[in-house]
SETIBA-980765 format. One line per field, with one value per residue (C-alpha): x, z, y; residue in three letters. Coordinates in Angstrom, 1 decimal. Each point is the difference from the previous one (the first is absolute). Layout:
x: c(X,...) .
z: c(Z,...) .
y: c(Y,...) .
r: c(ALA,...) .
This chain:
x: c(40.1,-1.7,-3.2,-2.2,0.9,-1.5,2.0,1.9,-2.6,-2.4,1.1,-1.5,2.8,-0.4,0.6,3.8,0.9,-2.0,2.3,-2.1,-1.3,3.2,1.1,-2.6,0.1,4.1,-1.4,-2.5,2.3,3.2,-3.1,-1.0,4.3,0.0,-2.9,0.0,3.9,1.4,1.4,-1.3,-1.4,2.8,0.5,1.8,3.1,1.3,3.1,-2.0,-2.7,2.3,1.7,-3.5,-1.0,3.7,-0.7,-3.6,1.2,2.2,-2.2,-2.8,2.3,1.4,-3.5,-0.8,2.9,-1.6,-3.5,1.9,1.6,-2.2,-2.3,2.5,-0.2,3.7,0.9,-1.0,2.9,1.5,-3.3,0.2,3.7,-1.4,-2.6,2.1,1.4,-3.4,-0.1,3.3,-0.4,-3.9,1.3,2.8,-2.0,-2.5,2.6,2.7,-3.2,-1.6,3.4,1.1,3.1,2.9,-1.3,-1.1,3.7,1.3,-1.8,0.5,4.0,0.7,1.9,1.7,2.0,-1.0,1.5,3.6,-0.2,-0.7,2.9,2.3,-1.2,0.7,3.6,0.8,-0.3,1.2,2.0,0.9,-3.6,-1.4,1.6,-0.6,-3.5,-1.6,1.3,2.7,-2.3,-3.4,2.1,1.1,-3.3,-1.0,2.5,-1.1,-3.2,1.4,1.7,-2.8,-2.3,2.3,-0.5,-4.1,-0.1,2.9,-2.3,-2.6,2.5,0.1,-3.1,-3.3,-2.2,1.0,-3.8,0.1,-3.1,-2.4,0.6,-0.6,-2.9,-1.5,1.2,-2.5,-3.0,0.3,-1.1,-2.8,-3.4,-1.7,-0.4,2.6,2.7,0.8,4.0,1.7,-3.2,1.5,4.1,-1.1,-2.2,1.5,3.7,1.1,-1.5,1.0,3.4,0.8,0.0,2.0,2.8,-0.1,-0.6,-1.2,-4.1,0.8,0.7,-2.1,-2.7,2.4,1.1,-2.3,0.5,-1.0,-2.1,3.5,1.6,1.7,-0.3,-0.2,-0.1,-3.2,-2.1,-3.5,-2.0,-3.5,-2.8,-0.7,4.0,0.2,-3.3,1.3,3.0,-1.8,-2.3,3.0,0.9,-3.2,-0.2,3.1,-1.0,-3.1,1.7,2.8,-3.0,-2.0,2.5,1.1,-4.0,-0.1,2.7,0.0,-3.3,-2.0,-3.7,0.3,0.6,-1.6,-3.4,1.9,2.7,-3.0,-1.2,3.6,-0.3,-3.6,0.4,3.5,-1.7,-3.6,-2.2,-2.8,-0.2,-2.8,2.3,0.1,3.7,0.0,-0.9,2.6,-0.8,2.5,3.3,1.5) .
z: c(47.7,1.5,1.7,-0.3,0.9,-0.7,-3.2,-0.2,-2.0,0.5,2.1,1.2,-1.4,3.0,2.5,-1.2,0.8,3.8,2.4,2.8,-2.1,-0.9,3.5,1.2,-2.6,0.9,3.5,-1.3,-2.2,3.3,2.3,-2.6,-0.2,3.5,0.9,-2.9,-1.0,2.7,-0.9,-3.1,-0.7,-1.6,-4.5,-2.1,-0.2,3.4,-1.0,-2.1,2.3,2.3,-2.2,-1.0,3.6,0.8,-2.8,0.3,3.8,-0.9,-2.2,3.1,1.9,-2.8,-0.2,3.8,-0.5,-2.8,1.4,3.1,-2.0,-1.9,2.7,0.7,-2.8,-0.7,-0.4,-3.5,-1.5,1.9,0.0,-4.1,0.2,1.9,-2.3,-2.4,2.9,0.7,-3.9,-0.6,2.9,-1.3,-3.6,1.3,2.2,-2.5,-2.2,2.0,0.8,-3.4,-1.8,-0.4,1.7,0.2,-0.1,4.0,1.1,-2.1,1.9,3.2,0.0,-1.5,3.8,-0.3,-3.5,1.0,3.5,-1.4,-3.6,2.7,2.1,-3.0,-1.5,3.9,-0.1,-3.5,1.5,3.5,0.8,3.6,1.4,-2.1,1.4,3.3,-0.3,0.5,2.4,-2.1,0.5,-1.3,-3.2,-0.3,-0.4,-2.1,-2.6,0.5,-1.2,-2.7,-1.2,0.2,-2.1,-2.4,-3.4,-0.2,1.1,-2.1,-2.9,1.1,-0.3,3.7,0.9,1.4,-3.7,-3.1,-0.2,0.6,2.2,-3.1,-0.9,3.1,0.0,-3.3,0.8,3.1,-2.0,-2.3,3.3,1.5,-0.7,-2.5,2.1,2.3,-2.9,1.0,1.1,-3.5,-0.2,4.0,-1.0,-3.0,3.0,3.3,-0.2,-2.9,1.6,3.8,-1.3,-0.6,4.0,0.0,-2.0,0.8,-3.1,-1.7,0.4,3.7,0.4,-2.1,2.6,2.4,-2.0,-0.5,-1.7,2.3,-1.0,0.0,-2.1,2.5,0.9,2.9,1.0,1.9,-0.3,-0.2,0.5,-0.7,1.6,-3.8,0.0,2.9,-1.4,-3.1,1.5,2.3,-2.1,-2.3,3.1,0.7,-3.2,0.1,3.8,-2.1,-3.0,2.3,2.9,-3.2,-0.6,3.2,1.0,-2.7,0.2,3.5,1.5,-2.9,0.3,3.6,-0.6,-3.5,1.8,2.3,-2.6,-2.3,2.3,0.3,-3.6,-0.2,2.9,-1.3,-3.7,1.0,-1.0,1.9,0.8,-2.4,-3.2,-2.9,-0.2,3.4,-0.6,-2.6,-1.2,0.7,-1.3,-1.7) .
y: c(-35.9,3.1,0.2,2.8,3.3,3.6,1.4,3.1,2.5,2.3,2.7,2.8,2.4,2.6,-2.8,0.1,3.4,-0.3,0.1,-1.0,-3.3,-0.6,-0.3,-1.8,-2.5,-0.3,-0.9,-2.6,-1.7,-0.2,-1.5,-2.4,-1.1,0.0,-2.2,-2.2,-0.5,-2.0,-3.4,-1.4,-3.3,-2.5,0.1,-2.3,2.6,0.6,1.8,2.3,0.3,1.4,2.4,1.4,0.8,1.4,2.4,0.5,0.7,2.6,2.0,0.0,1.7,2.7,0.4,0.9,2.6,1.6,0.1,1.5,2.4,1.3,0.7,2.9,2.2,1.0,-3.2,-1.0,0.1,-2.6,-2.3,0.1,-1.1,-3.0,-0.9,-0.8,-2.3,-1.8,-0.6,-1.5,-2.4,-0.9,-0.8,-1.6,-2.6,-1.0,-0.3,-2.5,-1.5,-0.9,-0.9,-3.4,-0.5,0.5,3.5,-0.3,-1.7,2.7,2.5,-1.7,-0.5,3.3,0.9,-2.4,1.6,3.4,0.4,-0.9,2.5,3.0,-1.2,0.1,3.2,1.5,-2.1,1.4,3.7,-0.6,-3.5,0.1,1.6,-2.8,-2.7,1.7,0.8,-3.5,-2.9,-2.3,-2.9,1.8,1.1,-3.7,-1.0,2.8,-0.9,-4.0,0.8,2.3,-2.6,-2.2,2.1,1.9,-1.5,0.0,4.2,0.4,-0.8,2.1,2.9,0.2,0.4,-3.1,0.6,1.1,1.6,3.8,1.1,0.9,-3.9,-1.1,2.1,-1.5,-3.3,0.2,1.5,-2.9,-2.0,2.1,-0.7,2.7,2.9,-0.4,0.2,3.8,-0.4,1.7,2.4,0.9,0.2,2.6,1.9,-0.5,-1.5,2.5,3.1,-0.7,-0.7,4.0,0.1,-3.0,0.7,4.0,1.3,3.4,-1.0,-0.7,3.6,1.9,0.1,2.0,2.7,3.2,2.9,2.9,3.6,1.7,-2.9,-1.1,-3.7,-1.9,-3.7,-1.2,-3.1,0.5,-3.5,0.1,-3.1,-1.1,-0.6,-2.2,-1.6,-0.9,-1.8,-1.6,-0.9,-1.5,-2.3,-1.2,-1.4,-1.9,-1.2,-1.2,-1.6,-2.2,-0.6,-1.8,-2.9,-0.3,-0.5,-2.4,-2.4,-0.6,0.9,-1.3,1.0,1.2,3.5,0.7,1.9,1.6,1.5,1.2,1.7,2.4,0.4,0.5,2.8,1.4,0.2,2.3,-3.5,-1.0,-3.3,-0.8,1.4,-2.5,0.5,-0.9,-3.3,-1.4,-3.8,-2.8,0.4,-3.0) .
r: c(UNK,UNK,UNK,UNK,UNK,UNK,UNK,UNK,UNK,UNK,UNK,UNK,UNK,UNK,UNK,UNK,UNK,UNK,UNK,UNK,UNK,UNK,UNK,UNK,UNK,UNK,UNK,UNK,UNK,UNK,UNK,UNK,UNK,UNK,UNK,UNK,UNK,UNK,UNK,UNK,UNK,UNK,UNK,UNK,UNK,UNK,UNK,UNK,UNK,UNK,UNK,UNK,UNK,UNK,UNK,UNK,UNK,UNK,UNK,UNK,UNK,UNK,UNK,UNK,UNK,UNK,UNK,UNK,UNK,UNK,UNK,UNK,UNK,UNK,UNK,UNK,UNK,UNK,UNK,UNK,UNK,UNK,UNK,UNK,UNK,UNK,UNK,UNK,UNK,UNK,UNK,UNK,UNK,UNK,UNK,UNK,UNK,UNK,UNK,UNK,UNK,UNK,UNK,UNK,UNK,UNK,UNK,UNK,UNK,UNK,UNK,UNK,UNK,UNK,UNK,UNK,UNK,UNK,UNK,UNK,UNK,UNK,UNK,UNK,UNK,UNK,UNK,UNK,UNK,UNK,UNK,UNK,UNK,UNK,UNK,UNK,UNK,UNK,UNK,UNK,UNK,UNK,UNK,UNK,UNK,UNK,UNK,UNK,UNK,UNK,UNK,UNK,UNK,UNK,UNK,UNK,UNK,UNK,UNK,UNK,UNK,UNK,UNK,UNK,UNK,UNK,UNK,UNK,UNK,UNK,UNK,UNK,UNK,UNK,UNK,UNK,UNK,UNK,UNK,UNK,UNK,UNK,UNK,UNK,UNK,UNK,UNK,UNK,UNK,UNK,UNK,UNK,UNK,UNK,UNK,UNK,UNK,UNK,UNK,UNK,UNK,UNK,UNK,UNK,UNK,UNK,UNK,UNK,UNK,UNK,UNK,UNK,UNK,UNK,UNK,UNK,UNK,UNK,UNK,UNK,UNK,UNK,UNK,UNK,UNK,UNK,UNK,UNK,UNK,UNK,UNK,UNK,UNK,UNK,UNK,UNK,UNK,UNK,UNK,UNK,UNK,UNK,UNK,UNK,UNK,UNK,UNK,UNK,UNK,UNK,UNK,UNK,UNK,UNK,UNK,UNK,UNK,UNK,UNK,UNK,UNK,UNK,UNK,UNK,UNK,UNK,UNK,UNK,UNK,UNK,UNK,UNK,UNK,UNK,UNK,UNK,UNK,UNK,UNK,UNK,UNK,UNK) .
């Protein structure tokens, strides 16, 4: 299924809190997007084919913002909160992707349910700027395709899966080749942790408030290099896990050398290292 591609081990453990690597490797890994992900050569699956890219897509570009934020040290908060971003939209590719339908039409038409539910819960609070809001013959056709759909998200309980994330998450590790199967070790390590800045609570604060000699306090964030490191560091390693099946399924043994040689660079290897060289996956 996969061909052979570097696995994820055997870091130097310094590398990960080195700003300056971090960031270079960020650069490496948007050239390599850039120069090699354009078009993509036809699969079996069209329709999931497309919804992979689409996704894969959108988490290239949460991850320029990152790379751009974090490049500007005050920042960090705001790069963690889209981390947890870039991960959601990873899992959530590999996994419309790899399910058997009608997990990808479910994905897919989810609009076409969703648009209408928001209108209501807006009409419920507010009738006449409802009505107002959208032209009559847009909310027509909103409601057309409501009523299309309504029974098969009704039985999702509203929503396109009844997975939650850390499913999804193992669902795809079940899929990945040994040594790629790191997507639940990365929700207990990246998704739960970026989430304090997320949803605003107490950890995203802590950081900011500082007791003072005179025990008075005062509310300042101090953001170290290692900080912006680690985080960036975090989102190179997502750009890395989604840029691996994405390489894979439609580039096939095109861009194996040239990925391995990211990884090899981004993990402190020398191009000679055993683990460097990983045998044929099956």
């Amino acid at each position: 299924m996969f061909p052979c591609f570097a696995i994820f081990k055997g870091m130097d453990p310094s590398l990960k809190l080195n700003l300056s690597h971090q960031l270079r490797i960020a650069q490496n890994l948007t050239e390599f997007v850039d120069a090699n992900f354009i078009g993509w050569q036809n699969i079996a699956d069209a329709r999931k084919g497309l919804l992979l890219m689409a996704l894969a897509d959108k988490s290239f570009v949460t991850f320029r913002a990152i790379r751009h934020l974090l490049q500007d040290s005050p920042f960090v908060d705001d790069a963690s909160a889209l981390v947890r971003v870039q991960y959601e939209s990873i899992v959530n590719a590999l996994f419309v992707f790899y399910s058997a339908y009608p997990v990808p039409d479910d994905y897919a038409d989810y609009f076409m349910y969703r648009h209408w539910y928001d209108h209501q819960q807006v009409a419920a609070m507010d009738p006449e700027t409802a009505a107002n809001a959208l032209a009559p013959q847009f909310l027509a056709g909103m409601e057309e395709n409501f009523n299309k759909v309504e029974s098969r998200y009704r039985v999702l309980n509203n929503n396109w899966t009844t997975k939650n994330l850390r499913e999804r998450a193992t669902f795809v590790d079940d899929i990945m080749p040994k040594g790629f199967k790191t997507f639940s070790w990365l929700y207990e390590t990246i998704y739960r942790p970026c989430s304090a800045w997320v949803h605003s609570d107490v950890r995203s604060i802590q950081s900011r408030m500082q007791q003072l000699e005179d025990g008075t306090f005062q509310v300042y964030r101090d953001v170290t290099p290692e900080e912006r490191a680690r985080f960036m560091h975090a989102a190179n390693f997502l750009m890395l896990a989604i840029s691996f099946p994405v390489a894979a399924e439609f580039y096939g043994q095109k861009l194996v050398e040239p990925w391995n040689v990211i990884v090899r660079e981004w993990s402190g290897l020398s191009p000679d290292d055993p683990v460097a060289k990983m045998p044929e996956v099956t």
